[in-house]
N, C-alpha and C positions, 0 to 999 in steps of 0.2 A: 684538471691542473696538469702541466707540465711544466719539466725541468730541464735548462738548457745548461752546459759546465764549460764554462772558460778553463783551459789548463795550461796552467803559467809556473808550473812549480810548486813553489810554495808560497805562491799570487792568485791560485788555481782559488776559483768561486761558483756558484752556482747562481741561477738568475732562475727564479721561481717565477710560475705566470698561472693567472686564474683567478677566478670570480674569488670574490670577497676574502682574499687571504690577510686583510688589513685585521679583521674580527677572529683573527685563531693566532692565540698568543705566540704561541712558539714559533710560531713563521720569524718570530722578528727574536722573541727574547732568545735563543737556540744562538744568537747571533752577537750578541750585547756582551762584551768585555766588561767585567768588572760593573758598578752600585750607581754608574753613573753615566745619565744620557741626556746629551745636548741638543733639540730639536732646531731644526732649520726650516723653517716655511717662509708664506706669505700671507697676505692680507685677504687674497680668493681663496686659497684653498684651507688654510687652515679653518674658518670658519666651519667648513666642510668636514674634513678629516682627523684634525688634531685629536679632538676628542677618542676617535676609535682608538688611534693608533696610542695615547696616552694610556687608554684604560688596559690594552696591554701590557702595561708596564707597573703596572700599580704597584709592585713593591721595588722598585729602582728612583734613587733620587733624581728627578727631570726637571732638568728648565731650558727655557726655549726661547725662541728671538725671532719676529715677524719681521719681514724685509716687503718692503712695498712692490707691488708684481710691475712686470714687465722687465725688457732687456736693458735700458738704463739704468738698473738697478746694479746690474753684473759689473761692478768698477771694485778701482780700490780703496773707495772710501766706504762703502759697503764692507769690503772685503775685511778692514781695519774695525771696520764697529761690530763687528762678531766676535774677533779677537778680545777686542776691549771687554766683552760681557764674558766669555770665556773664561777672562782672567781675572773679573771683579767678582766670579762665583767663589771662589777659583773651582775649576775644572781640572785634575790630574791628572796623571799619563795614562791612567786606565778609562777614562769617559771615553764613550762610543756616540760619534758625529750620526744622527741620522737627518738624512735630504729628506724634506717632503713635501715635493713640488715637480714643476716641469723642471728644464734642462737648465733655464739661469741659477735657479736655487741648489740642484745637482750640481753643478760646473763650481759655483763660486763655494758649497758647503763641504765639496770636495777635495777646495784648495784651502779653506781651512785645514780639513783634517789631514793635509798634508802637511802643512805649517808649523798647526799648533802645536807647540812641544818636540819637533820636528817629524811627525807625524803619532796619529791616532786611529784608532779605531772608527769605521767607517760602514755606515750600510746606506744605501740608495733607495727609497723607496718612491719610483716616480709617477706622475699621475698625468701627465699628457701621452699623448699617442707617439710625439716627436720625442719625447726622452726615455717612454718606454722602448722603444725600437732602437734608437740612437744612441744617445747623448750618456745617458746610465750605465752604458755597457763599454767597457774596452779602456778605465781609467783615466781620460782627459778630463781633466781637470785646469780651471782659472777665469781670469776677467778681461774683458775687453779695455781699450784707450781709446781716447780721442782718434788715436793716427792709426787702429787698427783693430781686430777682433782677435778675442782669444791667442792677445801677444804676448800676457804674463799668466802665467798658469806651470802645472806640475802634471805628470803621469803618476796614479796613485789609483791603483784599486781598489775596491770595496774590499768589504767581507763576504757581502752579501747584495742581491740586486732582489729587489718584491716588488712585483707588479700584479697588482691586485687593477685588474682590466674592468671594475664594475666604477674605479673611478673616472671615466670616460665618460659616465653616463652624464655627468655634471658639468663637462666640456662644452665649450664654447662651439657651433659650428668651424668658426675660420681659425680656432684652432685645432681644431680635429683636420682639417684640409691640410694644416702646416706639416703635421707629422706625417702625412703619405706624401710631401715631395722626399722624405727620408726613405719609404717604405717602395719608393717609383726608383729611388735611387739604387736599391740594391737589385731589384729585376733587372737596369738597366748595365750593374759593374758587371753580374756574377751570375744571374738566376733569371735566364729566359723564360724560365716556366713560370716561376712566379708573376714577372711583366705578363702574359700571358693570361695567366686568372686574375690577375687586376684589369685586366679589360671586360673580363665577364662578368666581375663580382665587383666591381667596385660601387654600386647601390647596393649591397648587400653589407658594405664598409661603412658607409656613411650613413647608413641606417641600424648601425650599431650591431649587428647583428650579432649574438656571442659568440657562434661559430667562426664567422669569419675574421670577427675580430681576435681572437685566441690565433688563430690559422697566420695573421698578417704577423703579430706582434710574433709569436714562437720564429716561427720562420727569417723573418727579419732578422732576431737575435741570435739565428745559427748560423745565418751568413757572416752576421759581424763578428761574432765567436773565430767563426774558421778564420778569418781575416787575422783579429787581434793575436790570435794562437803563433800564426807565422812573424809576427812583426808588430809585436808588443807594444815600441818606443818610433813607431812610421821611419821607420829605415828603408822601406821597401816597398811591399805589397800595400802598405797599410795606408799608403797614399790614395789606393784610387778609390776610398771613400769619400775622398772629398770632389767626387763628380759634382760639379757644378755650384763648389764650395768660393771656389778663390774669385769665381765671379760674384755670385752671391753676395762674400763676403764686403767686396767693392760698394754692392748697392750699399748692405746696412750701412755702413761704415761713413758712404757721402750723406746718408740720409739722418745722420745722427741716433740711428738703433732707434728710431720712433716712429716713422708711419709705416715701414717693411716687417711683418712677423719673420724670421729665421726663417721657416721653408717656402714662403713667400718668393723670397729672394732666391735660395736653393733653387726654387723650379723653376722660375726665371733664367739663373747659371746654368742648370740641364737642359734648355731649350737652346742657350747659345753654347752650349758643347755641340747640341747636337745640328746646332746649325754649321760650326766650325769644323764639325769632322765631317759634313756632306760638302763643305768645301775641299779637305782635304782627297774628297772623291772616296771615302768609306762607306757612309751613310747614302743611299738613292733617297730620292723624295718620299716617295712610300715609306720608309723607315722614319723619316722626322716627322710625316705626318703622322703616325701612331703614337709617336712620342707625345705632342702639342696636343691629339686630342684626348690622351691617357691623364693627362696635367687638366686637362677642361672640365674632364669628366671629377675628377677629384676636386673640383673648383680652385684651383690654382692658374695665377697667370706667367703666360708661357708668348707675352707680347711686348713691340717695344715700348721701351719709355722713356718719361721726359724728362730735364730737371739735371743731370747730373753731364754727358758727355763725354764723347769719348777720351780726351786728355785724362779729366780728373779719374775716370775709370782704369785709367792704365797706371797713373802716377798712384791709385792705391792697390791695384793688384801687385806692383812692386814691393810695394812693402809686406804680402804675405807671408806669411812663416816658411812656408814653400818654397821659396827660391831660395836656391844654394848660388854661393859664388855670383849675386847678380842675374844668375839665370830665371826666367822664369819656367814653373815647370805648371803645366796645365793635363787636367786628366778630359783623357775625348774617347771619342765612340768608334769602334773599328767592327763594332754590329751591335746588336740588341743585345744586350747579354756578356759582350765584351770591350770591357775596356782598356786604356792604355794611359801610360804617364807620358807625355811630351815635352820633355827639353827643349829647349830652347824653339816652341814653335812658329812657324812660317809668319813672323809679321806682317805678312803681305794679309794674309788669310785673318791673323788677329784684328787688326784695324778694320778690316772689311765686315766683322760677324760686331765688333764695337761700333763703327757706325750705323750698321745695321738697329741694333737695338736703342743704342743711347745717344742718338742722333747727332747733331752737328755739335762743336763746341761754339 
């Protein structure tokens, strides 16, 4: 087991990681405000989990609410029928939200416990590879619209983040894939070494291995730690996590959040950063060929594709939350290992890495 600690004050949490910490009570009750807890899942995983994680709590009043899986689900009409049950229990200012799921059930059960009552008590306990590394850690929280992704939400901390890594075992291959375009994206802002040993070890990842697996998820979650520490609320530093986000988030968004899984589309967006910053003359070919086949090897696609165009691709990267003043601001590659936030970059170069991948309009 290890322990990773966000320090934010008095926002300050710890992110616990390790085989089977679902089955030791205190990992979660140590955490639980007050007689009352609201479980948030789905239709996968609770069949799975619920049960353990209930039987920890065996003397706390629980009741809980299944939301149907996948990203479609993360809206505000979902977001409004948790409230609803919330407040037909009724639930008080002292019930504690816990997430238990991947990153859509974290994200949206987050921005309840920010909501309800004007916020509450909150623990995270996520069970994909992409929310243990990501999504769980660093307080963003909300839901996607029709015109855009994760464009109504709140910054809101846990109490607590429990990642019990033996629930991966139950994961989907291609979503275990989704969650290393998050884990390709931290070796690629911050941690050369890391990018590094994911090129040695990555059959050692996708073969579950605990070792390695503990080693991605810890490590991942001290990058993003150090990240969130500086730049809490993305003022700053806290931007150039979203390498490969704002394109990304363009595909889900034309594609209607249904045939793209989220790091799908991510390593897709890190393949055209990394195509746009070896135009900008950073990147040699050698370096985006590492990139394209570190994405291959993790079975992620990092090619173009069809269906959407470059118009519609740019008329929705404007609407990302990203842009200040109209500007758009894109995060690229100025080496392996380091990245940069780009104001207003080179349209000449933008259009050229969009027709590149998203062909003609």
């Amino acid at each position: 087991m290890s322990t990773v600690s966000i320090n934010l004050g008095s926002r300050s949490y710890d992110i616990r990681i390790g085989r089977g910490l679902l089955s030791i009570p205190e990992e979660i009750t140590r955490w639980v405000k007050g007689k009352q807890v609201f479980i948030i899942s789905n239709e996968i995983v609770a069949p799975l989990y619920l049960d353990r994680l209930k039987a920890s709590l065996d003397s706390y009043e629980v009741h809980e609410l299944l939301l149907p899986d996948g990203e479609q689900t993360k809206n505000l009409e979902n977001f409004s029928l948790v409230l609803d049950k919330m407040l037909s229990v009724p639930c008080n200012r002292s019930v504690t939200v816990i997430a238990l799921g991947g990153g859509v059930v974290g994200d949206l059960a987050g921005f309840v416990a920010a909501s309800y009552l004007r916020g509450v008590n909150l623990i995270q306990v996520p069970t994909t590879l992409l929310s243990q590394v990501d999504s769980s850690v660093g307080g963003k929280t909300g839901v996607n619209h029709e015109l855009g992704k994760n464009m109504i939400g709140a910054f809101y901390q846990p109490k607590r983040v429990l990642i019990d890594t033996e629930t991966l075992c139950t994961l989907d291959p291609r979503q275990l894939s989704s969650g290393l375009a998050e884990v390709i994206k931290y070796g690629l802002i911050a941690d050369h070494e890391l990018f590094c040993w994911l090129e040695l070890n990555m059959e050692s990842v996708l073969a579950l291995d605990p070792l390695a697996i503990e080693h991605v998820v810890t490590r991942s979650c001290i990058n993003k730690s150090k990240i969130v520490e500086q730049d809490e609320l993305e003022g700053g530093v806290r931007a150039l996590l979203n390498l490969g986000h704002t394109f990304g988030h363009a595909i889900e968004t034309a594609t209607g959040y249904a045939s793209w899984l989220h790091g799908e589309a991510v390593a897709t967006g890190i393949m055209m950063a990394a195509h746009m910053s070896s135009l900008y003359g950073w990147l040699g070919k050698k370096e985006c060929d590492r990139v394209e086949r570190l994405l291959g090897k993790a079975a992620l696609p990092a090619s173009p594709f069809q269906g959407i165009g470059p118009a519609k691709m740019l008329e929705l990267m404007q609407l990302d939350k990203k842009v200040q003043d109209g500007q758009l601001r894109l995060v690229l590659l100025k080496g392996l290992g380091n990245a940069s936030v780009i104001e207003g970059p080179d349209s000449k170069y933008l259009n050229a890495t969009l027709e590149y991948f998203a062909g003609k309009d």
